[in-house]
N, C-alpha and C positions, 0 to 999 in steps of 0.2 A: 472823666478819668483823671486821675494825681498821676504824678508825675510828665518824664517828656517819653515819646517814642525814642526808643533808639534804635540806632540806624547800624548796621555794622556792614562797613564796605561802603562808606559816602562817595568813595571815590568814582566808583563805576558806575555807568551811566543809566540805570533805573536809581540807586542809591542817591548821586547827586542829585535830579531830576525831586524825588520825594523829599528831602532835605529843605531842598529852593522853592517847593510849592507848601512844606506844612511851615517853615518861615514866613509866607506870604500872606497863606490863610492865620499868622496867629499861633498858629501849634506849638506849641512847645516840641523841640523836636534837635537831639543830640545826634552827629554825626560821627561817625568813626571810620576813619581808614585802616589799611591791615596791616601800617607800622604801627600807628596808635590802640588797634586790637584785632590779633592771629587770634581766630576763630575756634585754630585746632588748639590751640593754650588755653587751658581749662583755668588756670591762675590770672592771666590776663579778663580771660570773660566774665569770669566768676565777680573780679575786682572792679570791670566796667557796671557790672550789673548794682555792688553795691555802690559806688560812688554816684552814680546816678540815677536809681529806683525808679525805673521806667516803669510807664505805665502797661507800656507792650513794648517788644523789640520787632525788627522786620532784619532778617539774613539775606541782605541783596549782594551776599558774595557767592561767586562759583568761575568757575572753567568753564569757559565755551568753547575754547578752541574743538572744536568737533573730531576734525581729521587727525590734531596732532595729538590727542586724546589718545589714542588709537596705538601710539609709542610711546605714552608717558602714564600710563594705565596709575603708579602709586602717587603719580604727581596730580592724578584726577582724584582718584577716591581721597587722598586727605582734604581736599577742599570741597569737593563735593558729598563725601559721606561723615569722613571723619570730625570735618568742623561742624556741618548742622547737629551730630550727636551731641558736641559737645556743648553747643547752645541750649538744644533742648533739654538734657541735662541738667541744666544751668536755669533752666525758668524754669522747670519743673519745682525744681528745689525751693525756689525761692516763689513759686504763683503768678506765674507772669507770661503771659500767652505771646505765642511766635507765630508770628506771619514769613510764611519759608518761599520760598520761590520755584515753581518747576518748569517743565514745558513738554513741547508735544513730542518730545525726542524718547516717550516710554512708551509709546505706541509702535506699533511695527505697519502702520498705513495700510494695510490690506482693504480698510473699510471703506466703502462706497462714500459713505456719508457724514457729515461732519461727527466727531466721536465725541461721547458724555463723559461724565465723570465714571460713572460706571462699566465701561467698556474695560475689555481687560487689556490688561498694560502686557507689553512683548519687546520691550525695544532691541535696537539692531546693532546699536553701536556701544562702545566700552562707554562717552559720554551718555549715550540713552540707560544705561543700567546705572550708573552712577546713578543717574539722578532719581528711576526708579528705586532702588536703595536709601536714598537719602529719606524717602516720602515714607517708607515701610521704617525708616526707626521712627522719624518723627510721630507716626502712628501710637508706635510702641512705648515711645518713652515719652510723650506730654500729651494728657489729656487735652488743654485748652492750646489747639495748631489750627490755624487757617492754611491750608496748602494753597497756591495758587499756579496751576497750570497756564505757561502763555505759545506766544508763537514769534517766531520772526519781529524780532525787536532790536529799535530802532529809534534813533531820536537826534536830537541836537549837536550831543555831544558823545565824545569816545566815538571806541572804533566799530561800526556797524555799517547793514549791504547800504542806505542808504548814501553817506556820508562817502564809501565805495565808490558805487555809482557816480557819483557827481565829479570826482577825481577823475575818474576814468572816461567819464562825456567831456572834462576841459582837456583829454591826451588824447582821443581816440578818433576816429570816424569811424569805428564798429564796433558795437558789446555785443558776445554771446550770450545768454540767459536761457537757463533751463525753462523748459515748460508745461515739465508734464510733472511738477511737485508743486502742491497747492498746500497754502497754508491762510493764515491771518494776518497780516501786516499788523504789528500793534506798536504805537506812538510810547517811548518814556513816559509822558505827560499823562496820557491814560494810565498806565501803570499806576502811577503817582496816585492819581486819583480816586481808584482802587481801592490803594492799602489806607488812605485815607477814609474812604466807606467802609473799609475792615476795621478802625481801629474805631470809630462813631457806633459802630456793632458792638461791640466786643466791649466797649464802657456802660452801654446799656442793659445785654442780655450776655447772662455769662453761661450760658451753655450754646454757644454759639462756635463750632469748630467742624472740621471738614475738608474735603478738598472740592475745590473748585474752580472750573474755567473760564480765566479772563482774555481776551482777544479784541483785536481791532474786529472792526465789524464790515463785513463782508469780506471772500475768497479771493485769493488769487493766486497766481504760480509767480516766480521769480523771476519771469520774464515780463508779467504785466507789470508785477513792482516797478522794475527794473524804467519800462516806458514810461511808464507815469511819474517817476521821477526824471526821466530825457525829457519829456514836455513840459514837463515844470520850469524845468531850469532854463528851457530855452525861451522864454520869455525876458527873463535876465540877460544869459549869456549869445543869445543869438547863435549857438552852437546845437548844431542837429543831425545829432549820430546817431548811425539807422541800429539798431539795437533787432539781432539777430534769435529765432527760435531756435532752440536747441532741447535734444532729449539728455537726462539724468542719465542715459550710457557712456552720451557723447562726453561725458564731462567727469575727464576721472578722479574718483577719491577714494584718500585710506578709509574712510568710514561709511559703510551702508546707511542709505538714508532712506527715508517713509516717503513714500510715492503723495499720501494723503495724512497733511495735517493740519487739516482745517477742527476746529474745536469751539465746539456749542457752548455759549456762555450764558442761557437762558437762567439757569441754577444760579448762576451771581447774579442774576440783575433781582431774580426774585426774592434774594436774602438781602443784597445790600443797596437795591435802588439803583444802580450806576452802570450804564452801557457804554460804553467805547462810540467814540465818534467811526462817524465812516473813513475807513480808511485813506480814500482819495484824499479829502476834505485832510488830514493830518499832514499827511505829506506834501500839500499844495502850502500848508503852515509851516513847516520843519525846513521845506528847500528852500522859502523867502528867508526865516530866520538865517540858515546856513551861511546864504550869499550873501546878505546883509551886515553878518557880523566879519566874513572874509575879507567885506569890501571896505570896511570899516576897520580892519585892522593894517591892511594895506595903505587905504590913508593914511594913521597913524604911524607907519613906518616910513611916508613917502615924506612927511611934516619932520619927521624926526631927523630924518637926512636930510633936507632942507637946511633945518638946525643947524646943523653941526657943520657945513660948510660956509 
């Protein structure tokens, strides 16, 4: 492929995450924040797209906030539906395929079993439609889209349950966690790695577009996360807070959530070669990284004040 990937929304932590690994691997690979490019400005995107003729772009910007979704409904749909229009749009015009981002929140979890791409989409909350919306223009309006479906994401950096958790085991001697909502744990780093397999596709074979599901690999509910992350760290921090089961009733929110969102990513490994590490196995990686760079920045503050007295 000519040109670089461009990245819109570097900031946020699947965006930064792919930035840091196609600079790694080589990629040529342009970053943007959403001072440097608002998604929903068709002038701004239009002008990122010619100043630097990507090869492909990836829109790793959105609204997660779930619950507060729920009271800011116009402040979701422009970043959620109104800016991926206006990217795809925008490559449409210009021939230049988008790698968009979704997740399991279009499903309404009724199903027993982990769901396909083909299952029909129901979601429950003002976020869950947002994003089913966002996936039905991109349909509409550019032929060459990878959609990528994930779950419970999570990584080094920015604010996620991981990074959560580990806060809450250095204040706590008890975490509640749900445990009757099963999903996928999946690593930034997988992400990364992903859109990476998409865009090695997508320079090859150009009739290559769809939606499909990527996921850390194997299930769990937010209470196993939740342990597995308390064990982890206590190897580190010698802190071991007993981390309590809890039902999705007990645990109130503005926004209906999917009892089951676990999500088969057999279809991407068969297109692009690339499976998701086991989920333990990441987050036994992400809570060394964590504590390592904590403890490491603590030094550095403990040296600094040294210093200066």
């Amino acid at each position: 492929m000519s040109g670089p990937i461009l990245v819109f929304g570097a900031r946020g932590q699947v965006g930064r995450e792919l930035v840091a690994l196609a600079a790694a691997r080589g990629v040529p690979v342009v970053g943007l924040s959403r001072l440097e490019a608002d998604i929903t400005n068709e002038t701004t995107v239009r002008a990122a797209l010619d100043v630097h003729r990507p090869a492909g772009v990836v829109n790793a910007v959105a609204y997660t906030s779930i619950d507060r979704a729920e009271r800011e409904p116009e402040i979701v749909t422009a970043a959620n539906v109104t800016g991926p229009v206006v990217l795809a749009s925008a490559c449409a015009s210009t021939g230049v395929p988008l790698i968009h981002l979704s997740c399991d929140s279009v499903f309404n979890g009724a199903k027993k079993t982990a769901y396909i791409e083909s299952d029909k989409i129901a979601p429950l909350s003002v976020y869950g439609r947002s994003k089913a919306e966002s996936e039905a223009k991109m349909r509409e309006l550019l032929p060459r889209h990878v959609i990528l479906r994930t779950s419970m994401i999570y990584g080094a950096h920015g604010r996620n349950f991981l990074r959560n958790v580990l806060k809450l085991a250095s204040e706590r001697d008890e975490l509640r966690m749900v445990g009757d909502q099963i999903g996928c744990p999946t690593a930034t780093i997988d992400i990364a790695e992903a859109i990476l397999a998409v865009i090695r596709k997508l320079g090859t074979e150009a009739k290559v577009s769809g939606t499909f599901h990527f996921a850390g690999t194997g299930a769990t509910s937010w209470y196993g996360f939740a342990s597995e992350i308390v064990q982890r760290q206590a190897v580190f921090t010698g802190r071991t807070p007993k981390v309590v089961e809890i039902k999705l009733s007990e645990y109130p929110t503005s926004a209906a959530r999917p009892l089951n969102c676990e999500l088969d990513s057999s279809k991407f490994k068969t297109m692009f070669g690339y499976v998701a590490s086991q989920w333990q196995h990441r987050v036994a990686e992400i809570v060394a990284a964590v504590i390592a760079n904590a403890n490491r920045k603590a030094a550095q503050a403990a040296s600094a004040a040294t210093s200066a007295k």
